[in-house]
DSSP file (Angstrom, degrees, kcal/mol; ACC not computed):
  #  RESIDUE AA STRUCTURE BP1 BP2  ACC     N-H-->O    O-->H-N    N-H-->O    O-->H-N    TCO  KAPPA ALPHA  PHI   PSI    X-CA   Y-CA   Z-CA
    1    1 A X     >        0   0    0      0, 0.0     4,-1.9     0, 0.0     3,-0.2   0.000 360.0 360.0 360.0 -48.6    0.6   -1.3    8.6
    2    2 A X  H  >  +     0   0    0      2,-0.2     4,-1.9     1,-0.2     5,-0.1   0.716 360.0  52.8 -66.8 -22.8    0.6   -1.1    4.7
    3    3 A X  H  > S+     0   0    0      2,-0.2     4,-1.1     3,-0.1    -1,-0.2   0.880 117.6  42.1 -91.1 -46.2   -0.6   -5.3    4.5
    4    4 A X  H >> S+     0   0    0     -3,-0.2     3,-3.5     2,-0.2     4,-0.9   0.975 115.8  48.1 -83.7 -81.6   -3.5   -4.1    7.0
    5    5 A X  H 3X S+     0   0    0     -4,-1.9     4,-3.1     1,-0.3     6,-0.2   0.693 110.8  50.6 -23.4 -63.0   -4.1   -0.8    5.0
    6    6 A X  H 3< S+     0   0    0     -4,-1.9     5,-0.4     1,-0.2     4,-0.4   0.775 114.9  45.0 -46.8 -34.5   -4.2   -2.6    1.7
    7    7 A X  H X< S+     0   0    0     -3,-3.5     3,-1.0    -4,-1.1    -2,-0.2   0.961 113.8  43.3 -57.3 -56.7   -6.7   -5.1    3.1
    8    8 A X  H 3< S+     0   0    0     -4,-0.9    -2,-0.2     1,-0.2    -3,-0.2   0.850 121.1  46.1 -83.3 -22.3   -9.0   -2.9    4.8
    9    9 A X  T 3< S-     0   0    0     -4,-3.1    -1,-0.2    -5,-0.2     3,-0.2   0.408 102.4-124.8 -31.8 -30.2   -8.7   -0.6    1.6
   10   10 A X  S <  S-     0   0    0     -3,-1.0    -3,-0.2    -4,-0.4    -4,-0.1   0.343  72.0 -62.4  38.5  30.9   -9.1   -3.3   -1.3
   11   11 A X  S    S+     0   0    0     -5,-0.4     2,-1.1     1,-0.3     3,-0.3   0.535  86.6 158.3 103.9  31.4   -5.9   -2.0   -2.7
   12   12 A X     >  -     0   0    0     -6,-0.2     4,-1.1    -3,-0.2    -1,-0.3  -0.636  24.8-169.1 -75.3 101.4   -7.5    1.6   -3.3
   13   13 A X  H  > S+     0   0    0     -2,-1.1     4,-1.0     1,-0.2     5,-0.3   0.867  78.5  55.1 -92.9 -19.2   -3.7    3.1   -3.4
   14   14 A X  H >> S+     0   0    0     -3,-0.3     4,-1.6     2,-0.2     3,-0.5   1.000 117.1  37.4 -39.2 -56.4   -4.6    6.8   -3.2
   15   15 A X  H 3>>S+     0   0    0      1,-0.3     4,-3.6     2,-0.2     5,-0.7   0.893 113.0  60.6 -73.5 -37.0   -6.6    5.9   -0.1
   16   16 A X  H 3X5S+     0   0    0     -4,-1.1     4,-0.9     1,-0.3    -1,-0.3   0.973 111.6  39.8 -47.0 -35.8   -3.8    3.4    1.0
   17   17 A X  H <<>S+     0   0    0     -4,-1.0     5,-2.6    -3,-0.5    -1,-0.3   0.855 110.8  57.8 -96.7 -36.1   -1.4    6.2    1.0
   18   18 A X  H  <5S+     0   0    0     -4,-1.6     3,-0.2    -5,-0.3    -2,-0.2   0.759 103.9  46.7 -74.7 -26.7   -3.6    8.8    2.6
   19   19 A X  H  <5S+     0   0    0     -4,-3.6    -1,-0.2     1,-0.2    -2,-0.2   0.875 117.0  48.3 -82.4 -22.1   -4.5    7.1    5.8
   20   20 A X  T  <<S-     0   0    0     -4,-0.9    -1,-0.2    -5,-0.7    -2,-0.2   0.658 110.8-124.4 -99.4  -5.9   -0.9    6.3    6.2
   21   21 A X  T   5 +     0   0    0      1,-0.3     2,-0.2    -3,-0.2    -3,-0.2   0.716  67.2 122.6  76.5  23.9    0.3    9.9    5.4
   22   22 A X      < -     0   0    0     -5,-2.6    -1,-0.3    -6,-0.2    -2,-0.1  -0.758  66.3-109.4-116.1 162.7    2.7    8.9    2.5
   23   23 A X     >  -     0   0    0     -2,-0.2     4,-1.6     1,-0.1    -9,-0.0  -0.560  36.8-112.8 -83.6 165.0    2.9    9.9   -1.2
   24   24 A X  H  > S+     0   0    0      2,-0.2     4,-2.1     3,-0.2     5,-0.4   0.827 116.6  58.1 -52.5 -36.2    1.9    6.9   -3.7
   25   25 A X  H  > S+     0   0    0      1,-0.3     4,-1.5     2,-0.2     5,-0.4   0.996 110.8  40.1 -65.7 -44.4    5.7    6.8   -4.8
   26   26 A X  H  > S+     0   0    0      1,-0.2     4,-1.9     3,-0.2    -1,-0.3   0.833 110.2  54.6 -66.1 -35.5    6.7    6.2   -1.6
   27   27 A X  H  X S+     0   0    0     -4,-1.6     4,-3.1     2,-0.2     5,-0.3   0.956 113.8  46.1 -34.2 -71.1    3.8    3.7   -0.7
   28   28 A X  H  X S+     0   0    0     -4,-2.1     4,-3.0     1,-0.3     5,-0.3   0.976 113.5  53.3 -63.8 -72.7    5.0    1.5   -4.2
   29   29 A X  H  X S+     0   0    0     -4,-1.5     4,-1.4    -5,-0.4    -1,-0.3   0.894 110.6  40.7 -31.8 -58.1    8.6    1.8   -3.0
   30   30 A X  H  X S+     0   0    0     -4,-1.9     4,-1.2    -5,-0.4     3,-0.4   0.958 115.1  49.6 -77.3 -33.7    8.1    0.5    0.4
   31   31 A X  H  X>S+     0   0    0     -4,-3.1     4,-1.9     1,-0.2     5,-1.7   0.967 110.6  53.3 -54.2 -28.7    5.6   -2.4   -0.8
   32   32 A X  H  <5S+     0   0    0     -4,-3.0    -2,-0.2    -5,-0.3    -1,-0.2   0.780 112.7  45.9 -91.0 -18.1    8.5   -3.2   -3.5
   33   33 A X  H  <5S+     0   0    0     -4,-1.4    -3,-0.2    -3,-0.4    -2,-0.1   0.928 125.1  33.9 -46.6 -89.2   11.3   -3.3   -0.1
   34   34 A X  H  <5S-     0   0    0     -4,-1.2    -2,-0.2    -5,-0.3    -3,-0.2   0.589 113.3-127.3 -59.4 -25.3    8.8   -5.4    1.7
   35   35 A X  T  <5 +     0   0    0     -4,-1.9    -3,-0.2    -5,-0.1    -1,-0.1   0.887  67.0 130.5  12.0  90.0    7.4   -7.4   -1.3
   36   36 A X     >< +     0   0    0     -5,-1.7     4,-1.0    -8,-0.1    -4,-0.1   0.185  23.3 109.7-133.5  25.5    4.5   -6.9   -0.9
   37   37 A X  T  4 S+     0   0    0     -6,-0.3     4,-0.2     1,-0.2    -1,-0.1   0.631  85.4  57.1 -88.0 -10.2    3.6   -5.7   -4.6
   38   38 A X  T >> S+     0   0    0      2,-0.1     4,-1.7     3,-0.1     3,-1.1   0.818  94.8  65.8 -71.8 -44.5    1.5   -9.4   -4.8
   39   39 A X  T 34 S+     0   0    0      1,-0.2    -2,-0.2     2,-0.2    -1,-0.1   0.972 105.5  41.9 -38.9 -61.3   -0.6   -8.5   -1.9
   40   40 A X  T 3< S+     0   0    0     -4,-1.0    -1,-0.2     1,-0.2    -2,-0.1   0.372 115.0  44.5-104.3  40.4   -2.2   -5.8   -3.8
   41   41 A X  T <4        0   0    0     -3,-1.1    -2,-0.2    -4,-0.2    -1,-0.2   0.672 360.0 360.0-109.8 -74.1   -2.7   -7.4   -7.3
   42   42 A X     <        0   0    0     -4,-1.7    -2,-0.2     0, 0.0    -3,-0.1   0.275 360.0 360.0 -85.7 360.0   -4.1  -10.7   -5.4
């Protein structure tokens, strides 16, 4: 769900965080467990 979010987002992590109902800390904290902190750089 965050891979998809980030896409359909363009890495807007405010918005990223709000459709998924998480804080930004917690959003960067679960991409950096999944590694997924390239996805929204690239």
């Amino acid at each position: 769900m965050i891979r998809l979010a980030l896409h359909r987002y363009r890495g807007q992590m405010s918005e990223v965080a709000r459709k998924l109902g998480i804080g930004r800390s917690t959003l960067y904290r679960k991409m950096k467990d999944f590694g997924l902190e390239e996805e929204a750089t690239g």
